[in-house]
C-alpha positions as CSV (number, residue, x, y, z in Angstrom):
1,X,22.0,9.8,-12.7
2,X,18.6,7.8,-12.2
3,X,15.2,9.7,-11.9
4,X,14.8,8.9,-8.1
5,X,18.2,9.3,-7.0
6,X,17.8,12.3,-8.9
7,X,14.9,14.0,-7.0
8,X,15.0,15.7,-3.9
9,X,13.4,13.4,-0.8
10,X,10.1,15.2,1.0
11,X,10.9,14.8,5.2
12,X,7.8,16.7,5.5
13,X,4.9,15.3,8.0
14,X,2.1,15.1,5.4
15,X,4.7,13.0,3.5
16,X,3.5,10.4,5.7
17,X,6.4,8.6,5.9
18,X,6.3,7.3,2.3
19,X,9.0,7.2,-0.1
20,X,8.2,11.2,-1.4
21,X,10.0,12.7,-3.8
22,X,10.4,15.7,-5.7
23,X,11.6,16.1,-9.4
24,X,12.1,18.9,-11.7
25,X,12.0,16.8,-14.5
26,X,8.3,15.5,-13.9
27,X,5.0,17.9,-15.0
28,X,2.5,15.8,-12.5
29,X,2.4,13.1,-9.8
30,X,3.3,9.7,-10.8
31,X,4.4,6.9,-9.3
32,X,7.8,4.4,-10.1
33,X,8.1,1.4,-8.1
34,X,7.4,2.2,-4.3
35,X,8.2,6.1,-5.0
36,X,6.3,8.4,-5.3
37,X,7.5,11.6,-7.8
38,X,6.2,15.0,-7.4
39,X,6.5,17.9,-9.6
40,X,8.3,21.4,-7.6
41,X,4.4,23.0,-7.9
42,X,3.5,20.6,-4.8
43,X,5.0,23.0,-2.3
44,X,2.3,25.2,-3.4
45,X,-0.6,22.7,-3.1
46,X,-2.7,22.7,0.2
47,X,-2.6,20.3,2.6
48,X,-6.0,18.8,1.4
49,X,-4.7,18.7,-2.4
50,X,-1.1,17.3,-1.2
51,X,-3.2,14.0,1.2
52,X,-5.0,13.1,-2.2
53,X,-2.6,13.0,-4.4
54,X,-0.2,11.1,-1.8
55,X,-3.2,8.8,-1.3
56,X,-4.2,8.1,-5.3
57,X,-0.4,7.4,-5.7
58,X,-0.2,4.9,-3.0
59,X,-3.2,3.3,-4.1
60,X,-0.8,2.8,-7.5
61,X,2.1,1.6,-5.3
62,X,-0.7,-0.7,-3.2
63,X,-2.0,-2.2,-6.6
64,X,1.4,-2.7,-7.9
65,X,0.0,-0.7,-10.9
66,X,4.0,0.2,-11.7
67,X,5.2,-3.5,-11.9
68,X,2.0,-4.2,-14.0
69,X,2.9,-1.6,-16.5
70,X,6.2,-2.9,-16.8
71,X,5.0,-6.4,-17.5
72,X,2.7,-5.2,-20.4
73,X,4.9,-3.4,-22.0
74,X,7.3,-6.5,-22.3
75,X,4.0,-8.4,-23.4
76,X,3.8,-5.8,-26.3
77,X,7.6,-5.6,-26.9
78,X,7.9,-9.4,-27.3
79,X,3.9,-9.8,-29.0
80,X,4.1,-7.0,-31.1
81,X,3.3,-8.7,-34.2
82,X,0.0,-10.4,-35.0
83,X,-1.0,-11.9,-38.3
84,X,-4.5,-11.2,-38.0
85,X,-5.9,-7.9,-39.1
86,X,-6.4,-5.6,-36.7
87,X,-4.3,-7.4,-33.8
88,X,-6.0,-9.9,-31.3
């Protein structure tokens, strides 16, 4: 079963009507595609707390931050070797 699918869907109004999730297999926020993953310890968090997070994650979705990770890593998987001492 796949991390999202895996996690438990917020419904909650300060969810905003994003793509919130919850996962027990996550220690922090973090972001994966268009969804956003947070750890069980956000139904503590205040209202205040739970808006910035939600807002610093969707400036990740809003940057495509996710798909550029994704991108570098297959830079360094298929780059990985340089001649040149200490890389370029």
């Amino acid at each position: 079963m796949g991390l999202i699918s895996a996690a438990k869907p917020v419904r909650e109004a300060w969810a905003a009507n994003a793509d919130v999730r919850v996962s027990d297999v996550i220690g922090g926020p973090v972001t994966f595609g268009s969804t956003i993953l947070l750890p069980p310890q956000c139904i503590d968090w205040d209202l205040p707390k739970r808006r910035a997070v939600l807002a610093h994650e969707g400036a990740h979705i809003a940057n495509g931050d996710f798909y550029v990770l994704l991108l570098a890593s297959l830079n360094r998987a298929v780059f990985w070797f340089s001649p040149l001492p200490g890389g370029i």
